[in-house]
Structure formats: structure tokens, C-alpha cells
N, C-alpha and C positions, 0 to 999 in steps of 0.2 A: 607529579607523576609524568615519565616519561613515555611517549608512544609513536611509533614510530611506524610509516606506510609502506606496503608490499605493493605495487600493483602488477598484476600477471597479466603478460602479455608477450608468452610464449607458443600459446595456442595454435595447433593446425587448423581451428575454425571449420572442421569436415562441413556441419551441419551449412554451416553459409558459404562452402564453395570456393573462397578464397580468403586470404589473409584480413581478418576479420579487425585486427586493429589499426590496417592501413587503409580501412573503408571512407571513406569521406561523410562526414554529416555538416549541413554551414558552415562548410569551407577550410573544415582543419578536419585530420585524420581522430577515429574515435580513440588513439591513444595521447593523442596530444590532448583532446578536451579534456581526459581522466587526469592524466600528468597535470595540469595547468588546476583542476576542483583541487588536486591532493596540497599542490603547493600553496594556496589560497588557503588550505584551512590550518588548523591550529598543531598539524602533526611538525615533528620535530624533524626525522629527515623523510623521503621518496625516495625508494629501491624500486626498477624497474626494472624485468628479470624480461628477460630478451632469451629467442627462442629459435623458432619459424620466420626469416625473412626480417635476419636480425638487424643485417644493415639497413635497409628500407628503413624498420622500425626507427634504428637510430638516425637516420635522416631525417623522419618525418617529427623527433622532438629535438632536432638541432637548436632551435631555438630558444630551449629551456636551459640548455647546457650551462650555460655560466653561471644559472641558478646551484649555491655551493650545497643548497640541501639538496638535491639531484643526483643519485649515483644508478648508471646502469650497471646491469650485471648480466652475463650469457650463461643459460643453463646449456649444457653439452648435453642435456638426455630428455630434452623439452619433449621428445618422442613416447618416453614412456607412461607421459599423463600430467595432471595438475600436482599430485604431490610430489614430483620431484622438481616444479617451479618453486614448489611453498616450503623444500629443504631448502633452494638454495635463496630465496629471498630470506630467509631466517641465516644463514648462515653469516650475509651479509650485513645485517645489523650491528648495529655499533655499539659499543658497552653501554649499559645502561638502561636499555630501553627494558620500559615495565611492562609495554602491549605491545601488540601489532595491530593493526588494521589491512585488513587484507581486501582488496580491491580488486576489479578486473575491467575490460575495455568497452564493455557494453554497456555500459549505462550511464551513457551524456546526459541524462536529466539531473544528474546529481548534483548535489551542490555544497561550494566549502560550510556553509549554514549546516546543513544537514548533518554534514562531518563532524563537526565542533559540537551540536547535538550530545552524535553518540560520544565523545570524546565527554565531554561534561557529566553523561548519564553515567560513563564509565568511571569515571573520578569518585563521582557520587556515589554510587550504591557498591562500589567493589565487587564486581562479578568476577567469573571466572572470564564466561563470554557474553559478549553486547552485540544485538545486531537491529536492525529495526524492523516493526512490523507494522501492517495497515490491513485494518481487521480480520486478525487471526492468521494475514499471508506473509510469511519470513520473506526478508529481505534481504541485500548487499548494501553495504561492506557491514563487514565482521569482524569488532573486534577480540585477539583473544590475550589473555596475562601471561606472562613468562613462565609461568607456573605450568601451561601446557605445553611449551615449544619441545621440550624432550617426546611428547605425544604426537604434534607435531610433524617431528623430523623423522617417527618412525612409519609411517605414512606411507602406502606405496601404490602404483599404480595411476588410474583416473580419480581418484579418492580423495575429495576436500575434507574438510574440516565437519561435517555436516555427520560423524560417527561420534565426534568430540561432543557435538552440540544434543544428542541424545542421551548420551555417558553421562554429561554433568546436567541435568535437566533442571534438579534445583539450584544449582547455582548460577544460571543462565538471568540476564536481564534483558527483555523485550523491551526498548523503547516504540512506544507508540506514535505514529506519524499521522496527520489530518489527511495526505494523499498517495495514491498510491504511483502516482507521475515518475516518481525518481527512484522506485525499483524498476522501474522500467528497465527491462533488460534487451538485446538486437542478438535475438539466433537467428534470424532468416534475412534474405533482404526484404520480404514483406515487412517483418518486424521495422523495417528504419523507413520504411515510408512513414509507420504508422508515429513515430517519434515527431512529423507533421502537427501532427494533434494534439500536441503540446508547446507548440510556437504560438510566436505572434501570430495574427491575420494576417496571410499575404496581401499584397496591393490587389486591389479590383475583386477582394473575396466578399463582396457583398454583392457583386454585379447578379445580373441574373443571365440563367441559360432555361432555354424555352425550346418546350418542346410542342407536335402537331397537334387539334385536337379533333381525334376521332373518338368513335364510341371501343365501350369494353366492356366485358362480361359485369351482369352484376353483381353478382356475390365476391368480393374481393378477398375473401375471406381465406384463413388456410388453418392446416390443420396443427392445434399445438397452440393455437390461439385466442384468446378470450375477449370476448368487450365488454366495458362497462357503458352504458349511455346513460346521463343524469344531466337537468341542466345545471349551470356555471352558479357559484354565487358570487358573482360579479358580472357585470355586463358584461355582453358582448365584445369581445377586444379586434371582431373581423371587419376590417374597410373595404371601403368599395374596391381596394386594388385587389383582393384577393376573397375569396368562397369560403377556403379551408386553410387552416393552421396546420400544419405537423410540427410536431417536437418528438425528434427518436435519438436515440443513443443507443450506444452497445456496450457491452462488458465483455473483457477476459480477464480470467485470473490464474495462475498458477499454484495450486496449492502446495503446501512441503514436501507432500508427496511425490511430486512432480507430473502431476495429471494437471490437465486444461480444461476450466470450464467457460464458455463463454454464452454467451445469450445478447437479445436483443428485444428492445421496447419500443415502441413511439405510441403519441397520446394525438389522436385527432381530433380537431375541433370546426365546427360548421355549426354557424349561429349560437344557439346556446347548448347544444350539444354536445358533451364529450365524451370521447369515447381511446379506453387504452388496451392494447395488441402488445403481448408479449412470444418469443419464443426461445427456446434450450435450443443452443447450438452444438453443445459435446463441446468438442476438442479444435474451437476453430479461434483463427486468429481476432485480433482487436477491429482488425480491418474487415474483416470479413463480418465481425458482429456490428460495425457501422455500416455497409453495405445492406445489410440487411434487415435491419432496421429502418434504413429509408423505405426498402422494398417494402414492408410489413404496413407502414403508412400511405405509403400511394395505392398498394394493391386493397385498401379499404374504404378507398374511395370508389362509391356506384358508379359516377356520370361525372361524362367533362367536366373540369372545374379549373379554376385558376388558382392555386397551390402557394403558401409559401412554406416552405419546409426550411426550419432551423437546426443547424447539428451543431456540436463541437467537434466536429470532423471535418478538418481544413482537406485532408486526402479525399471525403468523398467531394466536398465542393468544389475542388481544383479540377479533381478529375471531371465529374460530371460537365465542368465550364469548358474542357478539352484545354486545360494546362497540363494538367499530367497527361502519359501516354500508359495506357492499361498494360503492365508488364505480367501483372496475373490474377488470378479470382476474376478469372474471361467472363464464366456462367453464369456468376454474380453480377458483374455491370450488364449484361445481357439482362437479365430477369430485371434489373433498375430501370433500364432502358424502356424495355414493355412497358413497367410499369406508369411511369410517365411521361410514355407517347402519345395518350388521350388528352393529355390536359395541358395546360401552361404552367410550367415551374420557373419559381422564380428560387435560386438555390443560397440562403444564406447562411454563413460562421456564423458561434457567438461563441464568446468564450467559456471553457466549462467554469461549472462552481461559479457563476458570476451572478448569483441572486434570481435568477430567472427561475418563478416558482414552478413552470410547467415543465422546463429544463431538470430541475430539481427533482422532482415526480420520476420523470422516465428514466433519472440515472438511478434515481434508488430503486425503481423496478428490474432495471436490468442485473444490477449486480445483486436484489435479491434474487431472481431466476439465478443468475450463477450459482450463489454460492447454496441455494437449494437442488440444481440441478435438475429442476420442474417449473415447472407452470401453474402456479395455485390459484385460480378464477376469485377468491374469496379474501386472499392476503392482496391482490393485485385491487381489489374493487374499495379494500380498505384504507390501502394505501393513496387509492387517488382522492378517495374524501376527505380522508387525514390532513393531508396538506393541502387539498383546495382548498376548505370550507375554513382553512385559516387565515385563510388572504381574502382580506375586505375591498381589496382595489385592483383592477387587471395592473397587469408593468409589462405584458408584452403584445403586441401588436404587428398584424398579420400584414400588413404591408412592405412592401417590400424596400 
């Protein structure tokens, strides 16, 4: 079976302000990363349908060019929306192709693996359309059979594929995905900081940044949030380098509907005490529900204390260490700031998903608050005994 790649990147990018596939992420334009996953994976050719700032565009994949699976192509009416990119990438196709896979500029997490995935899942179960999911939230790229390109190409306006993928509902295959990293998509440029938090560790991200210690209100508490306090069944994992643990993380997610829900968790620990803080953010970004999740654990601390707060959020650790420069979510690091100006923090990366069972705890707290769009005092208390009370031995350690 033959199938063969669209990627669009025609786009005026309104929402991000400027040409959105000439945006730079690690040092290559986000159209060149897409171009360079598609050609890596198992597709037979890469049409790249050029648009908005078409020469730019073709500069910035000059390199790929000699590549013979490689054919650009300029849509003349990139103006009137996505479906008349997805006429002329379809137009383009060379005899024979069974699929398409339709791709687009924003989501450098992806990878030729993932690709060959759906490519494989589509071989195999012969849908009509393949797209991935990671629990219950539709993903990119999409592929669709030949059998709808007449659908397709009758398609007008700003209008994907996404009226096809409700019409044929049963013949549609969902391949399931373990993360949800490489749907990761860049509408904003908050969105591509946040793409941060899916890298390596930068250098010096386990250093610490320290802040004064004066006193602060007791009650750190806020509204929307719950604790549990139980002791550990495991010893104590706090050294004399530090009082209190934090582990927080955030969640957004986008569901098909195209609403945002995002939320944020962290789980405080002080001797054998622990204690987890959740909140519902609505419609706020990834970054903002990392943000705030730190806030959520420093601001639950009574009395100075010396701090190590763990994230999988390279953006807030950078930042916080003054390697980044705060472009925006001002109120946010402000409210971070208060929060651990009484105490000494020492601010460390860990990588998500990396076995870390308190780590664990808070991301499935937070994107259970997402994807409930509440705060359950009862599923959150269950939650943290479920997976404490199953780990015989501490693995993480509050030192810095």
C-alpha cells in the first residue's frame, strides 16, 4: 500500500502573529523539523504546499531539496483557508497513492516512529481514516484512503478534514498512543516555550535558585483546593538539605471539540506527612498550569522552610533560575515569586514519566482534574494512596 505526505504550510498563523512555519525551535525553522520527521518515516513521497511567505518557506527547506521524495508546491488561494491547501496538496500526488497523511508545522515532537505507527495501523486494519489518540484526545497527522480525496477536494473554506472524520465514524481507526508529547501542537508563542518540557535537561538545570527567608501568612491555602495528610509508607525520603518536598505538575489538554482544559497538582511532603493540592484552570495554557502548580505547593507551605521543588517543567526551572526572560504569564511568576520569597528553593528538572512515583501521583492528579474539569477531594485522596501504599521503598530524595 502506497501513501503518501501532505504537509501544510501555507498558513497565515493570525493566532501566532507571524509566519508560523518560519518560527525557529532548536535551531531549524518548525517547517524544516516536519519536512525532515515526514522524510525519515516510511511515506513514499513529501508535498509541501507553500503559501504565506513562500519563498522564506522555500529557503528555510533548501536543504532538503535534493531529497527526490521532496516536491514543493504553491497554493495561489492559501488565503481562502486550510481546504484549498488540502485541494492542492491532493492535486499533487502522484499516481498511485492509496492514502494521504496530512501533516502540518506545529508539532516538532513528532516523530518518523510515530509515523510508521499510523502507517502500519493503517495497512492493518484498512480504515477509511487513521489518526492517533492519547486518552480519548484526537491527534495529528491524519491519515485519509483514496476513497475520500473526491470529499476531500470538495472542501471549502477554513475546513479540514475533521466533517469527514464524523461522517465516517465507523470506519474511522483510532490508534492509541502511551503520550500525549507529540500531539503537541504551537498556536501561540507561549505554546513553543512550552515544547521546553519536552527536551533534554538544559545544562546547569538542576542548579538551585534561592530565594529570602522571611515570614508569610499561615494559611497557604486557596480556594478550589484540597489536602490530604496521611503518613508515608515508607520512610522519610527529607535530608537535612531540605524540610519540604514538592512534586507539582500541570496538565492541558485539548479536547475534539476544541475547548481547553487545564489544571494543576503538586503533592507536599514534610517528615512523614503528605499532603496533595489540586486546581481547575479552564482554558489555560500548559505553561500556565506549570506555573501554577508550583504556586499551589509553595503557597501550602506555613513557615520558612528550605524547599526542593521537583517539575518536569524545564520553562519553569529555567525561568525561575533567570535563564529565561518572562515574555508573559507576568501575574503568574509574580504570585511564584511571593510564593517562595520566605523560604530557600532550591528549583530541580526531572524528567517526566521517568518512574518517579510522587511524579507519577501528581501527573495523574492533574490530568484527572482536566479531563473531569473539577476538583474531587475523594478521587484525589484515593488516588494518592493507590500509588503510595504501593511503593515499599522511597526513589526520591528531597535533596538537592
Amino acid at each position: 500500500m502506497t501513501i503518501d505526505g501532505i504537509l501544510l504550510a501555507a498558513g497565515l498563523s493570525r493566532r501566532f502573529g507571524r509566519p508560523k512555519q518560519l518560527v525557529e525551535w532548536r535551531g531549524k525553522p518548525l517547517v524544516r523539523h516536519m519536512a525532515e520527521t515526514a522524510l525519515a518515516s516510511r511515506l513514499r513521497h513529501v508535498i509541501v504546499v507553500l503559501g504565506h511567505a513562500a519563498p522564506e518557506v522555500r529557503r528555510a527547506l533548501a536543504p532538503l531539496l535534493p531529497n527526490p521524495r521532496l516536491r514543493l508546491v504553491f497554493n495561489a488561494e492559501y488565503e481562502e483557508g486550510q481546504a484549498s491547501s488540502i485541494r492542492r496538496g491532493l492535486r499533487a500526488l502522484a499516481p498511485g497513492a492509496d492514502a494521504a497523511m496530512f501533516l502540518t508545522c506545529d508539532q516538532p515532537l513528532l516523530t518518523p516512529t510515530l509515523l510508521d505507527a499510523l502507517i502500519e495501523a493503517f495497512v492493518r486494519h484498512r480504515p477509511l481514516i487513521c489518526y492517533p489518540i492519547h486518552e480519548g484526545v484526537r491527534g495529528s497527522p491524519v491519515i485519509f484512503a483514496a476513497e475520500l480525496f473526491p470529499e476531500l477536494q470538495a472542501l471549502s473554506g477554513d475546513v479540514g478534514g475533521r466533517v469527514l472524520i464524523e461522517k465516517y465514524r465507523a470506519r474511522v481507526h483510532e490508534q492509541k498512543i502511551s503520550s500525549a508529547g507529540p500531539l503537541t501542537d504551537v498556536d501561540t508563542p507561549d505554546d513553543l516555550l512550552a515544547l521546553e518540557d519536552e527536551a533534554d535537561p538544559p545544562e546547569g538545570a538542576r542548579a538551585a535558585s534561592f530565594g529570602s527567608s522571611r515570614s508569610r501568612r499561615a494559611d497557604g491555602s486557596a480556594p478550589g483546593e484540597e489536602w490530604r495528610a496521611a503518613p508515608l509508607p515508607f520512610p522519610d525520603p527529607v535530608s537535612e538539605a531540605a524540610d519540604v518536598l514538592i512534586v507539582c505538575d500541570g496538565s492541558s489538554r485539548r479536547l475534539p471539540s476544541g475547548e481547553r482544559r487545564a489544571a494543576a497538582a503538586a503533592i507536599v511532603k514534610r517528615g512523614s506527612e503528605v499532603a496533595i493540592v489540586g486546581q481547575y484552570l479552564g482554558a489555560a495554557t500548559n505553561q500556565q498550569a506549570e506555573i501554577v502548580a508550583a504556586c499551589l505547593g509553595l503557597e501550602a507551605i506555613a513557615t520558612p522552610s528550605r524547599v526542593r521543588v521537583l517539575t518536569d517543567s524545564a520553562y519553569v526551572v529555567r525561568t525561575m533560575q533567570g535563564l529565561y526572560k518572562r515574555r508573559a504569564n507576568h501575574a503568574l511568576w509574580e504570585r511564584l515569586e511571593r510564593a517562595a520569597r520566605p523560604h530557600v528553593v532550591a528549583w530541580v528538572w526531572t524528567p517526566g514519566h521517568a518512574g518517579h512515583p510522587l511524579q507519577e501521583v501528581c501527573d495523574r492528579a492533574a490530568r484527572l482534574i482536566s479531563r473531569e474539569g473539577r476538583v474531587d477531594p475523594a478521587e484525589l485522596t484515593a488516588l494518592l494512596d493507590r500509588h503510595l501504599a504501593s511503593r515499599e521503598s522511597p526513589t526520591e530524595s528531597a535533596s538537592p
